[in-house]
C-alpha positions as CSV (number, residue, x, y, z in Angstrom):
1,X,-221.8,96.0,-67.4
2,X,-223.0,96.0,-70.9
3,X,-220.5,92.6,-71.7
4,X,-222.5,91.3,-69.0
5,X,-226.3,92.1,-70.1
6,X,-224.8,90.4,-73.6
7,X,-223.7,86.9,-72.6
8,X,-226.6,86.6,-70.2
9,X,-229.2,87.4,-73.1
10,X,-227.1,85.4,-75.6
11,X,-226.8,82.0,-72.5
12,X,-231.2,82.6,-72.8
13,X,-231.5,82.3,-75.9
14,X,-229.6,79.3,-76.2
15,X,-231.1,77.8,-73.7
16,X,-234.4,78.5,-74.7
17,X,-233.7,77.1,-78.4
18,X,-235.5,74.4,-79.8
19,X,-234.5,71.8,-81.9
20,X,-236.4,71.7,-86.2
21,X,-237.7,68.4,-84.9
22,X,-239.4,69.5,-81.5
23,X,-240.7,72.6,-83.3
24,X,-243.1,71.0,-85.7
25,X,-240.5,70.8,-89.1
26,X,-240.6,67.8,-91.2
27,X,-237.9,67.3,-93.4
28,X,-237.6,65.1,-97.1
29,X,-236.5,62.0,-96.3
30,X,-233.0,60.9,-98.3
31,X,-230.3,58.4,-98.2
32,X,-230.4,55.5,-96.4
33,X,-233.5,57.1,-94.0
34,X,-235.4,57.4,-97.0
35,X,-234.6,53.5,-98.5
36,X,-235.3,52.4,-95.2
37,X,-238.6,53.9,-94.7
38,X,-239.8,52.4,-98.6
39,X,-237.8,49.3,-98.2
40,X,-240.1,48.9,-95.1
41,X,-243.3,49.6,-97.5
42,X,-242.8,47.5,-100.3
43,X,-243.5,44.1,-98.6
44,X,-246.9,44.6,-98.2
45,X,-247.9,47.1,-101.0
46,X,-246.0,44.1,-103.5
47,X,-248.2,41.3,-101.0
48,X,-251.2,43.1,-102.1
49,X,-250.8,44.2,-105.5
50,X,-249.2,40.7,-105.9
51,X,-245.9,41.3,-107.6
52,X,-242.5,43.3,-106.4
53,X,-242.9,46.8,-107.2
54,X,-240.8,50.2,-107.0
55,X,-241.3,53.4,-106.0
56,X,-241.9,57.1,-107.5
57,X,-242.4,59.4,-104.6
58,X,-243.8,62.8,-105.0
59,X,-243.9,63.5,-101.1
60,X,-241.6,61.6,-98.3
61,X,-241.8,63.6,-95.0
62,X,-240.2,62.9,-91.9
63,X,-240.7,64.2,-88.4
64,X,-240.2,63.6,-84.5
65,X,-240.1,59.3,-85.7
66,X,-243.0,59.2,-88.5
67,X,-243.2,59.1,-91.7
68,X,-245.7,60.1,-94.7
69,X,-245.0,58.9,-98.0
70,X,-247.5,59.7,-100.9
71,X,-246.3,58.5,-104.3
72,X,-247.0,55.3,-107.0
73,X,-246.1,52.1,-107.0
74,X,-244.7,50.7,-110.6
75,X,-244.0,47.5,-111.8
76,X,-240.2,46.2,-111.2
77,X,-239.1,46.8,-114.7
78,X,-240.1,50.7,-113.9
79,X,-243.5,50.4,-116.2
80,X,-246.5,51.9,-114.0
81,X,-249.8,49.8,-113.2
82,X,-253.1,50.6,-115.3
83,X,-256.4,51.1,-113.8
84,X,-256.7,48.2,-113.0
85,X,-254.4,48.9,-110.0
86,X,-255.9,52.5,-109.5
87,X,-252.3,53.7,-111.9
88,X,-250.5,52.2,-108.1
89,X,-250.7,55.4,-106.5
90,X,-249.8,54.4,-102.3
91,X,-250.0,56.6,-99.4
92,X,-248.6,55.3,-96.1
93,X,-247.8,56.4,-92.6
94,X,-244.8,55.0,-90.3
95,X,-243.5,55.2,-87.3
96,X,-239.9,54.5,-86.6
97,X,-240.0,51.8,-83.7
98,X,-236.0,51.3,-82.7
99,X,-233.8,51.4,-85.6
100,X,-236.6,49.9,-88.1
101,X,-239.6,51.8,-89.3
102,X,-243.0,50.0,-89.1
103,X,-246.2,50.4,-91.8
104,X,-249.0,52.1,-89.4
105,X,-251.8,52.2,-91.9
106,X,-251.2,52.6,-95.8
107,X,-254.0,52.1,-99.0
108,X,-253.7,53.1,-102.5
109,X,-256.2,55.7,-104.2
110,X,-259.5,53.9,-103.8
111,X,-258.8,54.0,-100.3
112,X,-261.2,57.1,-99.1
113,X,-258.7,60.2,-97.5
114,X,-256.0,58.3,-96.3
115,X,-254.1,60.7,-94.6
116,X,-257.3,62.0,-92.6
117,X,-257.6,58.2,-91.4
118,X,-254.0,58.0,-90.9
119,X,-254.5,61.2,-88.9
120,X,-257.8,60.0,-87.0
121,X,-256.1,56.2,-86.1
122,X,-252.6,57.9,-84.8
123,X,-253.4,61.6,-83.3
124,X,-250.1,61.4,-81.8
125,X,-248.6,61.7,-85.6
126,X,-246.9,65.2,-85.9
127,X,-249.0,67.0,-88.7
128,X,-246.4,68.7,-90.9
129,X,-245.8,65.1,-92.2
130,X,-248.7,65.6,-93.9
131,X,-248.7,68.8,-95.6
132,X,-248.9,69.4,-99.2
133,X,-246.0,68.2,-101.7
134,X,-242.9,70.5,-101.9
């Protein structure tokens, strides 16, 4: 009787799990997600400041198919922009759409709170993408 009681409670739990995704997790993006994701932000952050550019990324979380990358923008030769170019610092928000990952909203420093407008302009964005660096 007991055996019973055991695999019934142990078949409910499993069924009732839920995946990290579902349950409001974000994760670091790496690999090829994570080059994907930046690949997909360079063209118009190297449009804009008007020259190709590289990455330094302090925050890259993923979760449920967006994105929300906070880091700086540096010359291709690795040496970072001056003032001039607010030091380069970029924060964007995508959403994966099929197997490519599209540029919501982004702006650099000057931009006023981007992740709040990010947050306003796509409510359906999980939250926990934009938490505080880890």
């Amino acid at each position: 009787m007991h055996v019973r009681h055991a695999v019934a409670l142990c078949l409910a739990i499993a069924c009732c799990a839920i995946p990290a995704s579902a349950a409001g997790h974000a994760h670091q993006a790496q690999g090829t997600e994570r080059r994907a994701i930046l690949d997909s932000l360079r063209a118009p952050v190297a449009r804009r400041l008007g020259q190709p550019v590289i990455f330094h990324i302090s925050s890259l979380k993923v979760s449920q198919g967006w994105a929300y990358v906070r880091g700086a923008a540096h010359h291709a030769d690795d040496s970072p922009f001056g003032p001039d170019h607010v030091w380069g610092v970029v924060e964007a928000l995508l959403h994966k759409q099929g197997s490519h990952w599209k540029v919501m909203v982004w702006g650099q420093a000057t931009d006023v709170s981007m992740d709040e407008k990010a947050k306003r302009r796509y409510p359906q964005a999980p939250r926990e993408i934009f938490g505080s660096n880890d």
